[in-house]
PQR file of N, CA, C, O and H, with PARSE charges and radii, in Angstrom:
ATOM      1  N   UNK A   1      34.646  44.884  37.308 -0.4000 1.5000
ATOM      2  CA  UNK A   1      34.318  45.559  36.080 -0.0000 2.0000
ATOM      3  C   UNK A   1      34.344  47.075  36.258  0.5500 1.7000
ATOM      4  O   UNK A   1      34.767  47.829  35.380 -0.5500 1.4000
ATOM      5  N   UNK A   2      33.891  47.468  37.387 -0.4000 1.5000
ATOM      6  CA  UNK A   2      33.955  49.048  37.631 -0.0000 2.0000
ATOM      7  C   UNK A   2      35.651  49.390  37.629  0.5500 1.7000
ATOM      8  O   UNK A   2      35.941  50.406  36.999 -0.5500 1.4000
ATOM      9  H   UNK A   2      33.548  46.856  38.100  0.4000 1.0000
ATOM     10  N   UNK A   3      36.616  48.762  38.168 -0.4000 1.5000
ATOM     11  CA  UNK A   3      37.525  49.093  38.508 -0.0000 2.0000
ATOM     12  C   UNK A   3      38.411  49.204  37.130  0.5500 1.7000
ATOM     13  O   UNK A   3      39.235  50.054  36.791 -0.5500 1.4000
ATOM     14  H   UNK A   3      36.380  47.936  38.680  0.4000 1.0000
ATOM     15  N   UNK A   4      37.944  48.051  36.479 -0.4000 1.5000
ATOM     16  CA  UNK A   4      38.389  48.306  35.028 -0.0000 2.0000
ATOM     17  C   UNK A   4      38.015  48.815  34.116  0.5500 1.7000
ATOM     18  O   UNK A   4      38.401  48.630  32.962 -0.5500 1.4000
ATOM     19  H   UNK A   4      37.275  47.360  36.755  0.4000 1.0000
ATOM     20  N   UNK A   5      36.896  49.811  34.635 -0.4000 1.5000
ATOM     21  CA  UNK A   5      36.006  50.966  33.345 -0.0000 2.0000
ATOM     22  C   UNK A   5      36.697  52.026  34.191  0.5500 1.7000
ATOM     23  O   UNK A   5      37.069  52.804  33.313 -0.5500 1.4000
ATOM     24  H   UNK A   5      36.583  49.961  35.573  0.4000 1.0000
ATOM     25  N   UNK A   6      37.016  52.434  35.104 -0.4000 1.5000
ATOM     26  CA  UNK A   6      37.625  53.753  35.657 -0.0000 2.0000
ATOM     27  C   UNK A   6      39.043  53.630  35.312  0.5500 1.7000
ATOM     28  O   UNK A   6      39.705  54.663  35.222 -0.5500 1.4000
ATOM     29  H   UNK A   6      36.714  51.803  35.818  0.4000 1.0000
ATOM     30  N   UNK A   7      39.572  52.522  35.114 -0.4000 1.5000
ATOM     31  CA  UNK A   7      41.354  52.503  34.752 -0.0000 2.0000
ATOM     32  C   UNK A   7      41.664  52.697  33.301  0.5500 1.7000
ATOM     33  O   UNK A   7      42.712  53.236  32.947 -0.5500 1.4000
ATOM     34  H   UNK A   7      39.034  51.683  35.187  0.4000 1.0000
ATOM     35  N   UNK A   8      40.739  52.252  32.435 -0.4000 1.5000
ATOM     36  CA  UNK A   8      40.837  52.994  31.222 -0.0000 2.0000
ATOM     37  C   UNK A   8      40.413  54.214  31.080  0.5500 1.7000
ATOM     38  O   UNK A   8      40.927  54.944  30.233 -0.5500 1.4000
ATOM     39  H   UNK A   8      39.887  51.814  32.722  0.4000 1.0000
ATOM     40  N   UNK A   9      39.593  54.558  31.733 -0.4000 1.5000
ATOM     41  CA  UNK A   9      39.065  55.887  31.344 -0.0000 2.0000
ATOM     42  C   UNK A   9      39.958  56.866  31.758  0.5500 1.7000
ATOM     43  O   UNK A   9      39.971  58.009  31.302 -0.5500 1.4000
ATOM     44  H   UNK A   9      39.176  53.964  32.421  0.4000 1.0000
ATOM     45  N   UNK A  10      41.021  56.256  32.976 -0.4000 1.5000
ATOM     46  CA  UNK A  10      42.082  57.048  33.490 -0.0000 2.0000
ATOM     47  C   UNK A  10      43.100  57.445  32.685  0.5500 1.7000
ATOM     48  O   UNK A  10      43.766  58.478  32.611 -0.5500 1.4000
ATOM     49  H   UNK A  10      41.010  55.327  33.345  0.4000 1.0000
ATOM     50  N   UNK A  11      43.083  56.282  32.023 -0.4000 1.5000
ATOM     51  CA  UNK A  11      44.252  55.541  30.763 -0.0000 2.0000
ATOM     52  C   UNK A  11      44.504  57.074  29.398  0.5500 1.7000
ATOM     53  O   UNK A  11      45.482  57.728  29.036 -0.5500 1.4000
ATOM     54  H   UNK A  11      42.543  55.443  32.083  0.4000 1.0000
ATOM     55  N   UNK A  12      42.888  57.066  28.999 -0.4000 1.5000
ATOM     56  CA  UNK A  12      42.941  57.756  28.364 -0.0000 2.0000
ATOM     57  C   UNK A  12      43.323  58.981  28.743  0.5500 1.7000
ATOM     58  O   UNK A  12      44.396  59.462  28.379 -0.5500 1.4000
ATOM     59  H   UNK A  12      42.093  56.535  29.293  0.4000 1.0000
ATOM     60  N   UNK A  13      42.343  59.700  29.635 -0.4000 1.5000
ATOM     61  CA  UNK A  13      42.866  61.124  30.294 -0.0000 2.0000
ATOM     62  C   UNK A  13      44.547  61.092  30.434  0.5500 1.7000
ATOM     63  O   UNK A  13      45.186  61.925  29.791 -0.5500 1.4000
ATOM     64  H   UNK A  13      41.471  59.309  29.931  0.4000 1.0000
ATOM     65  N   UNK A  14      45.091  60.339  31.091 -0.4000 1.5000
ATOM     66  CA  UNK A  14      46.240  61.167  31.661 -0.0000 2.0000
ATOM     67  C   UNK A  14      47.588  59.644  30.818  0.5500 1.7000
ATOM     68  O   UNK A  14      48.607  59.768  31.497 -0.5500 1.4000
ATOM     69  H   UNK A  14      44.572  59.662  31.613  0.4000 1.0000
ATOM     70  N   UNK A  15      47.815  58.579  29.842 -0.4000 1.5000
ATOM     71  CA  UNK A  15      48.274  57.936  29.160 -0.0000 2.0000
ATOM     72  C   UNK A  15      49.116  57.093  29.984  0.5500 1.7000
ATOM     73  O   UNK A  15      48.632  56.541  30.972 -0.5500 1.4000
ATOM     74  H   UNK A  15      46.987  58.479  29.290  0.4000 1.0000
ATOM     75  N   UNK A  16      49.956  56.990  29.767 -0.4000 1.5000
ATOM     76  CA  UNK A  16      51.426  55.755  30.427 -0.0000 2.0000
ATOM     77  C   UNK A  16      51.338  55.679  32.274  0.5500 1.7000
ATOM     78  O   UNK A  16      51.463  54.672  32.971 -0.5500 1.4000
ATOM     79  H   UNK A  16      50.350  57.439  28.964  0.4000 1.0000
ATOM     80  N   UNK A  17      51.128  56.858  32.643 -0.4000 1.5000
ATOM     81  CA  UNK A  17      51.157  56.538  34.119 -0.0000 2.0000
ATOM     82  C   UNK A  17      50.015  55.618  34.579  0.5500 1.7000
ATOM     83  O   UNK A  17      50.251  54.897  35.548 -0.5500 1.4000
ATOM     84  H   UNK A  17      51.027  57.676  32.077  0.4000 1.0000
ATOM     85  N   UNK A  18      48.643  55.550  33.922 -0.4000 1.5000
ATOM     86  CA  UNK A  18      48.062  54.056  34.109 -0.0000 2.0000
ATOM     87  C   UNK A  18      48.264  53.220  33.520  0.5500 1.7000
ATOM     88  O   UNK A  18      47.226  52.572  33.387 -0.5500 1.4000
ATOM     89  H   UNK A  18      48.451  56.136  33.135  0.4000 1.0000
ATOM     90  N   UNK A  19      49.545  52.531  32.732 -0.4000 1.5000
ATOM     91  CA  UNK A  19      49.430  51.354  32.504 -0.0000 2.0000
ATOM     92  C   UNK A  19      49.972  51.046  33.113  0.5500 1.7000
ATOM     93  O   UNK A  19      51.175  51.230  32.927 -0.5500 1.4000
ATOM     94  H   UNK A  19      50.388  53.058  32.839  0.4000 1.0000
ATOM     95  N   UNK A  20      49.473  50.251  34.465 -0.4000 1.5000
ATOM     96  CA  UNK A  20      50.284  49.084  35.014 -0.0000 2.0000
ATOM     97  C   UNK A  20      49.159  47.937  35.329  0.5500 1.7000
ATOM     98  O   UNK A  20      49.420  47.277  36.335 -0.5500 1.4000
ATOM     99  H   UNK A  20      48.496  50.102  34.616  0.4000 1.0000
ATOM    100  N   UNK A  21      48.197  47.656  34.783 -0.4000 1.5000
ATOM    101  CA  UNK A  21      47.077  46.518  34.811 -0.0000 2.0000
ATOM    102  C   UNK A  21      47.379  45.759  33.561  0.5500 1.7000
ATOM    103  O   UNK A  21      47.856  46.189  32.510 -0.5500 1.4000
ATOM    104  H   UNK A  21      47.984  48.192  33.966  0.4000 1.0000
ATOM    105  N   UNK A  22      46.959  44.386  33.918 -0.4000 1.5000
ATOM    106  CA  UNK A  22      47.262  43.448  32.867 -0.0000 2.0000
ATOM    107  C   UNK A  22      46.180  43.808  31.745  0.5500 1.7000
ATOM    108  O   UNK A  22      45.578  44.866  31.928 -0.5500 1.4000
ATOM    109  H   UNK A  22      46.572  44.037  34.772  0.4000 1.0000
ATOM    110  N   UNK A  23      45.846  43.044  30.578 -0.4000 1.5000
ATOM    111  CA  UNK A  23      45.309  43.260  29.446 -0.0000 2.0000
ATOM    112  C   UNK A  23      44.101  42.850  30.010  0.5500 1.7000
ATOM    113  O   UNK A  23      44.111  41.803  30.657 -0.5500 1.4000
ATOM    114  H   UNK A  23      46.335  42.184  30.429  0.4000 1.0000
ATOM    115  N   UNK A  24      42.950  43.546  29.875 -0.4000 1.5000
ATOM    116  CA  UNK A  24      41.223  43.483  30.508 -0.0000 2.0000
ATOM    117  C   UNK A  24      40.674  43.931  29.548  0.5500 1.7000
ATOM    118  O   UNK A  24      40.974  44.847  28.782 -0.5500 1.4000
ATOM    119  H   UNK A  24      42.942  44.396  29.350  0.4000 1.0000
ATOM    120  N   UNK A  25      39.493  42.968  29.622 -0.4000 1.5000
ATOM    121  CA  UNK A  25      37.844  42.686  28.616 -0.0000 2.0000
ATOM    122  C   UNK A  25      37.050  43.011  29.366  0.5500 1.7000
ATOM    123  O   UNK A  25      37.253  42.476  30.456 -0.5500 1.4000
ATOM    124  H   UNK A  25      39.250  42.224  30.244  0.4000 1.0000
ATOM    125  N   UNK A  26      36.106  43.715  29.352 -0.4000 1.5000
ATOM    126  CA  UNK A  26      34.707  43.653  29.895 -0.0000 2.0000
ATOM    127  C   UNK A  26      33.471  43.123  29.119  0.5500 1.7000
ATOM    128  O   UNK A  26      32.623  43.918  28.714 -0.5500 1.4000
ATOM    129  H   UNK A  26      35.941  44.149  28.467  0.4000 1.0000
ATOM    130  N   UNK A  27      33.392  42.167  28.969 -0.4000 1.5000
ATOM    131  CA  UNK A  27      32.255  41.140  28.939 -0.0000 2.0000
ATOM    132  C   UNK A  27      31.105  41.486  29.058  0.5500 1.7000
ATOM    133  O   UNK A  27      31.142  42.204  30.057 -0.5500 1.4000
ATOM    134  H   UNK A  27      34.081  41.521  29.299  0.4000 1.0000
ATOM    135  N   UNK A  28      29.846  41.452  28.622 -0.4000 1.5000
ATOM    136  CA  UNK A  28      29.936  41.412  27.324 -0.0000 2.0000
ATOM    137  C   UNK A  28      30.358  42.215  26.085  0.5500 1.7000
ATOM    138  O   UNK A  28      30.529  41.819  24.932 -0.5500 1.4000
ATOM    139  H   UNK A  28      29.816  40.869  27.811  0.4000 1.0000
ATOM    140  N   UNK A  29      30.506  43.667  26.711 -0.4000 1.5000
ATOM    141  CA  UNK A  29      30.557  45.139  26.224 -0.0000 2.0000
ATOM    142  C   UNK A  29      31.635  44.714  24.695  0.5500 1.7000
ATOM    143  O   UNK A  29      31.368  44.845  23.501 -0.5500 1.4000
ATOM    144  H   UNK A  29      30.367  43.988  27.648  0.4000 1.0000
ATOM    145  N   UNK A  30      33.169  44.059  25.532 -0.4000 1.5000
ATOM    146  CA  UNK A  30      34.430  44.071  24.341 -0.0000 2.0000
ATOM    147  C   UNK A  30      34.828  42.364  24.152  0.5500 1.7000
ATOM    148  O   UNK A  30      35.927  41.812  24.104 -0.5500 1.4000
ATOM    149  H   UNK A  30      33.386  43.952  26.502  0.4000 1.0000
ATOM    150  N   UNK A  31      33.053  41.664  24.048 -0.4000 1.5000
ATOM    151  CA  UNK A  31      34.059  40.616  23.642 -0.0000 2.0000
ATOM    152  C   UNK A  31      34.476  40.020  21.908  0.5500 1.7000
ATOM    153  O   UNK A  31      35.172  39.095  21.487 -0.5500 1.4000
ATOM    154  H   UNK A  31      32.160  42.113  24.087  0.4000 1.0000
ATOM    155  N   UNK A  32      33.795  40.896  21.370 -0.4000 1.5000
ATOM    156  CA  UNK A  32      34.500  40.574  19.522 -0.0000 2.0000
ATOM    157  C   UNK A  32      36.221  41.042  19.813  0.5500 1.7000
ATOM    158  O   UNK A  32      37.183  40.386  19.412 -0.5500 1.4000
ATOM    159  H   UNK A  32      33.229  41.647  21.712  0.4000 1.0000
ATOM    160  N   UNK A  33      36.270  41.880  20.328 -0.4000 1.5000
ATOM    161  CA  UNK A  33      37.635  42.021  20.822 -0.0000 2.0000
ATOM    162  C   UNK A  33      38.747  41.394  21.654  0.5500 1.7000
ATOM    163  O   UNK A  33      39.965  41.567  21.706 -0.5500 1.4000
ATOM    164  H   UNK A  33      35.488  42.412  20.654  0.4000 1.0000
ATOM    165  N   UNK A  34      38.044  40.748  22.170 -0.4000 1.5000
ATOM    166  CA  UNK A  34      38.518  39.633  23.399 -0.0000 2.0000
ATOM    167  C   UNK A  34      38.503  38.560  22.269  0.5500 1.7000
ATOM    168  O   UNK A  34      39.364  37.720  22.529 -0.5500 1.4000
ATOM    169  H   UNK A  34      37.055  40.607  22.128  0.4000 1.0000
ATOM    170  N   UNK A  35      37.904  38.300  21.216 -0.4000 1.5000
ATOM    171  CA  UNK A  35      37.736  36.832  20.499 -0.0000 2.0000
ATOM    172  C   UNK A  35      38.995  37.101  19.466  0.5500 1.7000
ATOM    173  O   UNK A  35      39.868  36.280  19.186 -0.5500 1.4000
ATOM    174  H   UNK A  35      37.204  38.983  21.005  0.4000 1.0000
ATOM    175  N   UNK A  36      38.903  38.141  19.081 -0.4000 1.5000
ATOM    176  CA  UNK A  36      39.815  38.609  18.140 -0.0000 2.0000
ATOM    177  C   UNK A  36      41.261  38.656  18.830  0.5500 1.7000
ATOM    178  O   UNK A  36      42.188  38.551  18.027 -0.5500 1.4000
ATOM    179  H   UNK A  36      38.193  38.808  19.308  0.4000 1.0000
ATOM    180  N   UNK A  37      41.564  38.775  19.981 -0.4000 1.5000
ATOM    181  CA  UNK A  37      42.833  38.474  20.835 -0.0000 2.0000
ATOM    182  C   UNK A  37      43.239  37.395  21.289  0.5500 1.7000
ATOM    183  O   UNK A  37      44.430  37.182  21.514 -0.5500 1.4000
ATOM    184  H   UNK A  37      40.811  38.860  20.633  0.4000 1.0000
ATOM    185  N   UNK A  38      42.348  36.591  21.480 -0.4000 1.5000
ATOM    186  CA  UNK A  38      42.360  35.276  21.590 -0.0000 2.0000
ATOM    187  C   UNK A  38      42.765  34.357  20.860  0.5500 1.7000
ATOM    188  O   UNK A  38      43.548  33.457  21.164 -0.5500 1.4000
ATOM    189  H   UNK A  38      41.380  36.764  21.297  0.4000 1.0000
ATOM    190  N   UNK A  39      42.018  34.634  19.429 -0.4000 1.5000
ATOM    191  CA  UNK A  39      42.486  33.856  18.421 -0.0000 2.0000
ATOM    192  C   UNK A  39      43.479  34.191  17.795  0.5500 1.7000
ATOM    193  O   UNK A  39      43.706  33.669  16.703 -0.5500 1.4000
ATOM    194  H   UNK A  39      41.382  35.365  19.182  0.4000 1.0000
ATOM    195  N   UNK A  40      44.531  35.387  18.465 -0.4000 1.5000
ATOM    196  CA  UNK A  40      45.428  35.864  17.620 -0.0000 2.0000
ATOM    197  C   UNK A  40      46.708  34.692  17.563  0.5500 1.7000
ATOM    198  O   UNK A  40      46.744  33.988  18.572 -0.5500 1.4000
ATOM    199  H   UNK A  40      44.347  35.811  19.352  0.4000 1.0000
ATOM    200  N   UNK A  41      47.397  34.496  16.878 -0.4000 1.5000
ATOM    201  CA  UNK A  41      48.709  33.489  17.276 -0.0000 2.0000
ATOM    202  C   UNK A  41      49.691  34.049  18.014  0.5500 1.7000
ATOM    203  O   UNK A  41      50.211  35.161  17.926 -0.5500 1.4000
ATOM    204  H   UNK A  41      47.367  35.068  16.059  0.4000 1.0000
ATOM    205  N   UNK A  42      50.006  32.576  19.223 -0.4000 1.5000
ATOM    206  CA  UNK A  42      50.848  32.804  20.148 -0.0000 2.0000
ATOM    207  C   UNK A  42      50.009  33.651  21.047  0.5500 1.7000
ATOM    208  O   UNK A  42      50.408  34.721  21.509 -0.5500 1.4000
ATOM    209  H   UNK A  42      49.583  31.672  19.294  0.4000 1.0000
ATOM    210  N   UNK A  43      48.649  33.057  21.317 -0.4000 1.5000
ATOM    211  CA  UNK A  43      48.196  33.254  22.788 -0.0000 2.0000
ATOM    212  C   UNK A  43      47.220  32.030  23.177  0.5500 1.7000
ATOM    213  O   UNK A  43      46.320  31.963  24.013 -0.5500 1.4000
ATOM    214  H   UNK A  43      48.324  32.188  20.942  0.4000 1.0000
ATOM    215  N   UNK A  44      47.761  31.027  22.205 -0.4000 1.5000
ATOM    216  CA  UNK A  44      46.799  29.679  22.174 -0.0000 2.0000
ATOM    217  C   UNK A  44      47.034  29.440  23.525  0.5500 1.7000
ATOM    218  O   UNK A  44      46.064  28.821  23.964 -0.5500 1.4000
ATOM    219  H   UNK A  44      48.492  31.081  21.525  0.4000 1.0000
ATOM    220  N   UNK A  45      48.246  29.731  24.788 -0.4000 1.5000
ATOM    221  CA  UNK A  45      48.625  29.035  25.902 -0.0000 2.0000
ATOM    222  C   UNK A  45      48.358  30.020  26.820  0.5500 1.7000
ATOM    223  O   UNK A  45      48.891  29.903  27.924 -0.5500 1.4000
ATOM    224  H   UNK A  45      49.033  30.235  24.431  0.4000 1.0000
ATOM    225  N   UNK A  46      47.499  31.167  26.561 -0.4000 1.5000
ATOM    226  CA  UNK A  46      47.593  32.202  27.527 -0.0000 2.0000
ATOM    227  C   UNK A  46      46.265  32.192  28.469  0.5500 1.7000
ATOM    228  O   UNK A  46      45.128  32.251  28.001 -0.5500 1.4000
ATOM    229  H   UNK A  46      47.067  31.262  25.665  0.4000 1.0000
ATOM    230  N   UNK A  47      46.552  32.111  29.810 -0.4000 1.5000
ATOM    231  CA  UNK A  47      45.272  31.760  31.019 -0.0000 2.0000
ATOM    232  C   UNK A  47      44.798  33.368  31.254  0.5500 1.7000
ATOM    233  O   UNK A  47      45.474  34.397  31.282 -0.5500 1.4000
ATOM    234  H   UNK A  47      47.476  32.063  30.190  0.4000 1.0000
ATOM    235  N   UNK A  48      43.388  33.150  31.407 -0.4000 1.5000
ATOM    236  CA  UNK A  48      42.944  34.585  31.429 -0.0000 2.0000
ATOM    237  C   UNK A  48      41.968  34.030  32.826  0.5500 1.7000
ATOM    238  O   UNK A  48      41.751  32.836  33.034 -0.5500 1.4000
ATOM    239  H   UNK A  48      42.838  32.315  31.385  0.4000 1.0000
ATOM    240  N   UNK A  49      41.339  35.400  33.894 -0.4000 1.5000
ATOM    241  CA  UNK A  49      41.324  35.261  35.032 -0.0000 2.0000
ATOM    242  C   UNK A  49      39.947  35.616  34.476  0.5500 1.7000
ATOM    243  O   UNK A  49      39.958  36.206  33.396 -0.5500 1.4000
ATOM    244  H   UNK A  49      41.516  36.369  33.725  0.4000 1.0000
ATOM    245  N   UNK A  50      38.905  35.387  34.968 -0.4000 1.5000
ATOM    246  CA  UNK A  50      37.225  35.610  34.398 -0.0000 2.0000
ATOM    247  C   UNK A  50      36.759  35.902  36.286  0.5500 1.7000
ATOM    248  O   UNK A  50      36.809  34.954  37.069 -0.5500 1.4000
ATOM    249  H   UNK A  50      38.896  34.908  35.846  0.4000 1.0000
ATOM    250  N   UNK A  51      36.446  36.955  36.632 -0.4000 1.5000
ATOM    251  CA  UNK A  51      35.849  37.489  37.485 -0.0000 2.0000
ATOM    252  C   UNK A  51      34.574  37.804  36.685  0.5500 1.7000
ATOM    253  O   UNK A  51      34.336  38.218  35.550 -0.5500 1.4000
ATOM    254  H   UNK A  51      36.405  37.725  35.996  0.4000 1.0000
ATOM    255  N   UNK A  52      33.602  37.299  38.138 -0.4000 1.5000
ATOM    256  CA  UNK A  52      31.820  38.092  37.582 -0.0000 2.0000
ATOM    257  C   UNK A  52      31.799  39.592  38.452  0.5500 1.7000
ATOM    258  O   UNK A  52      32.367  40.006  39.463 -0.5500 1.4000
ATOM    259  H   UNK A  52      33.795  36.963  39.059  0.4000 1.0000
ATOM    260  N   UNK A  53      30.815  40.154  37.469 -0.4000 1.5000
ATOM    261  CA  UNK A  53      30.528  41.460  38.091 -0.0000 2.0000
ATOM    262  C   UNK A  53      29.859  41.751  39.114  0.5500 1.7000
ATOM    263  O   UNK A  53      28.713  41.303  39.150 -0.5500 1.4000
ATOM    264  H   UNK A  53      30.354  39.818  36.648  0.4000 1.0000
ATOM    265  N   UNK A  54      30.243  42.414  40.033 -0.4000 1.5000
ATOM    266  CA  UNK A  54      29.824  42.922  41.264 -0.0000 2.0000
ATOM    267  C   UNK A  54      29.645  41.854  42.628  0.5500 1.7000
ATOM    268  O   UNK A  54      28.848  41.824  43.565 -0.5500 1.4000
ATOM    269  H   UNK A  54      31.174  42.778  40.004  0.4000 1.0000
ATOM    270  N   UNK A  55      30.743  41.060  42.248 -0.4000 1.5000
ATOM    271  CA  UNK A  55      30.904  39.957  43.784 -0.0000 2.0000
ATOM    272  C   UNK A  55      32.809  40.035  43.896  0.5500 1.7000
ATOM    273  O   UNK A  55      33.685  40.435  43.130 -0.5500 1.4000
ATOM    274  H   UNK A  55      31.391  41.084  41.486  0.4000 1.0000
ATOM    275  N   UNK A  56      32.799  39.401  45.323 -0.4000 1.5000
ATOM    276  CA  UNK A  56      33.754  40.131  45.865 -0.0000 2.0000
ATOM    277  C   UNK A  56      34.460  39.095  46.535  0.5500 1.7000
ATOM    278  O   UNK A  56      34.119  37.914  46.469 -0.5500 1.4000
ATOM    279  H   UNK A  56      32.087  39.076  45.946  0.4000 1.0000
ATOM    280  N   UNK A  57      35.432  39.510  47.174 -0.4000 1.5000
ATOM    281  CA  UNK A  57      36.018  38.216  48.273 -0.0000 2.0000
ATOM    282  C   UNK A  57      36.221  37.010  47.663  0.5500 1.7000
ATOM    283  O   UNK A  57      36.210  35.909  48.214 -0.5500 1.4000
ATOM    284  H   UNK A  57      35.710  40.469  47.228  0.4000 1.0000
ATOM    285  N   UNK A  58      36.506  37.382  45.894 -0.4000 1.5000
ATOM    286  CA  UNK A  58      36.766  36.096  45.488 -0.0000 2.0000
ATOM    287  C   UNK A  58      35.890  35.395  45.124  0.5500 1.7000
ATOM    288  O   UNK A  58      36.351  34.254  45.104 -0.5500 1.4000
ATOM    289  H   UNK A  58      36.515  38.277  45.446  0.4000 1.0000
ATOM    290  N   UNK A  59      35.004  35.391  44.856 -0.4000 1.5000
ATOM    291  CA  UNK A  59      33.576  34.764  44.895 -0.0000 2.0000
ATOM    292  C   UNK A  59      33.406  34.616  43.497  0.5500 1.7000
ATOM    293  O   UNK A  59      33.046  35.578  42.818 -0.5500 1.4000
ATOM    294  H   UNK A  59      34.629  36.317  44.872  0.4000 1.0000
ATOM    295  N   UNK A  60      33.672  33.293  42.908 -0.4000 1.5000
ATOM    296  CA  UNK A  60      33.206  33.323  41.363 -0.0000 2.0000
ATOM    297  C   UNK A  60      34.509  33.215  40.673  0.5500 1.7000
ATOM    298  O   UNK A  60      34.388  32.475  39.696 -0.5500 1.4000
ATOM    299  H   UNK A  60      33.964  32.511  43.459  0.4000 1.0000
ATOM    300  N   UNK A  61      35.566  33.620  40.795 -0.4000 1.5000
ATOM    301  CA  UNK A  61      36.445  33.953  39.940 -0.0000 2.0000
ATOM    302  C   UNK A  61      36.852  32.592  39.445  0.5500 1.7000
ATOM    303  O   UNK A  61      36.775  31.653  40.237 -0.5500 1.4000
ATOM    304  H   UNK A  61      35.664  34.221  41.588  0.4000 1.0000
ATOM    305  N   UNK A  62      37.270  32.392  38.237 -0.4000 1.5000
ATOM    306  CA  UNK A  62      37.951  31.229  37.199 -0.0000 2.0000
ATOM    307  C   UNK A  62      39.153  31.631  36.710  0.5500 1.7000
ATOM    308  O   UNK A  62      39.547  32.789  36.574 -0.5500 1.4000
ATOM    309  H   UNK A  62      37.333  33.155  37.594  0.4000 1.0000
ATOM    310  N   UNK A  63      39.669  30.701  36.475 -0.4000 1.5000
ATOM    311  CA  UNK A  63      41.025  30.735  35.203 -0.0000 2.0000
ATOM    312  C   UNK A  63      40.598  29.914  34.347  0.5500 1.7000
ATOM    313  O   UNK A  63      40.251  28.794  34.724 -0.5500 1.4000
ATOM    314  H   UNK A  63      39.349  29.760  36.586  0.4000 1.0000
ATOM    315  N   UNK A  64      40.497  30.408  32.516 -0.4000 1.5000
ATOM    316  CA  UNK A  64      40.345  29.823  31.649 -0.0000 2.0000
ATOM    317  C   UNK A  64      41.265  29.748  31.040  0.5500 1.7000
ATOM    318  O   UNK A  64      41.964  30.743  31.230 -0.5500 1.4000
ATOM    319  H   UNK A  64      40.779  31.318  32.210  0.4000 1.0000
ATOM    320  N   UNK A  65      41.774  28.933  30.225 -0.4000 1.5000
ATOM    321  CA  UNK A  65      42.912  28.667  28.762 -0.0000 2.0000
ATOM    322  C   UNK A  65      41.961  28.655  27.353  0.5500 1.7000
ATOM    323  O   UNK A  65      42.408  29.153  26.320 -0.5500 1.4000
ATOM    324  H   UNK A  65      41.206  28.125  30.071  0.4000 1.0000
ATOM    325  N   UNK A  66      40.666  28.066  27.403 -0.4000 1.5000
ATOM    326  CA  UNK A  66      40.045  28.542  26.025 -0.0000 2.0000
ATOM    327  C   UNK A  66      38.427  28.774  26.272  0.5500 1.7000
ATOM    328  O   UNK A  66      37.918  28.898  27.386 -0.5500 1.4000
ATOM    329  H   UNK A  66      40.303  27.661  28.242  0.4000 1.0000
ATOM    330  N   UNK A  67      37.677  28.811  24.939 -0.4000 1.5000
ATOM    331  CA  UNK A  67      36.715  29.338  25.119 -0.0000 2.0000
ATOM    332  C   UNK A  67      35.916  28.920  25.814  0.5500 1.7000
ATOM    333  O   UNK A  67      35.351  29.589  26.679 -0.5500 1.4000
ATOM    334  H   UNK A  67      38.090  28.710  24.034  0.4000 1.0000
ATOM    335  N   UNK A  68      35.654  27.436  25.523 -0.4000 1.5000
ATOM    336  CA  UNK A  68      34.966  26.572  26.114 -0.0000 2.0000
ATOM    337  C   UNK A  68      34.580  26.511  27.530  0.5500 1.7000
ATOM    338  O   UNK A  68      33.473  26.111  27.893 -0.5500 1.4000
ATOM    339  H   UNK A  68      36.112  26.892  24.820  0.4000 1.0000
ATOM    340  N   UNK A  69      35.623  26.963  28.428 -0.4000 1.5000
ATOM    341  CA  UNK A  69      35.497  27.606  29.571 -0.0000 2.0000
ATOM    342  C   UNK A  69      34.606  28.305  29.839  0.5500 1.7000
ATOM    343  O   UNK A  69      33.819  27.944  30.714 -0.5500 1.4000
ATOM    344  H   UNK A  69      36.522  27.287  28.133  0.4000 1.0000
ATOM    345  N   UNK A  70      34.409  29.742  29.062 -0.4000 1.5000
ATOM    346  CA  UNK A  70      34.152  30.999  29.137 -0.0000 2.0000
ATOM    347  C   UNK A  70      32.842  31.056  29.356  0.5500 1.7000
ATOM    348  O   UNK A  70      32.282  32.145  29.477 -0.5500 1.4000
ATOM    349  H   UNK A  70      35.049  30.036  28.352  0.4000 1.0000
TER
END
């Protein structure tokens, strides 16, 4: 989560030279936004990677396809 609050914030400052990260939510902060992307059409099949905050080495991480997961 830190790594993905400093890459936008990079995003903004300096534009195109940070986008190279996939599309990221931070939970709970953007998830009406995350629901609203989700439910958009033509991402009914799309796997999203759910890391918890502040563990490491892999520890925790999921792949979800819908909410129910989440």
């Amino acid at each position: 989560d830190n790594l993905a609050r400093l890459i936008k914030k990079m995003k903004q400052l300096y534009g195109q030279i940070y986008n190279f990260t996939p599309l990221t939510y931070i939970l709970p902060n953007e998830y009406k936004q995350f629901i609203n992307y989700f439910n958009k059409d033509g991402n009914e099949k799309t796997l999203w990677i759910c890391k918890p905050s502040d563990l490491s080495r892999g520890r925790g991480i999921t792949i979800i396809d819908n909410m129910d997961d989440l």
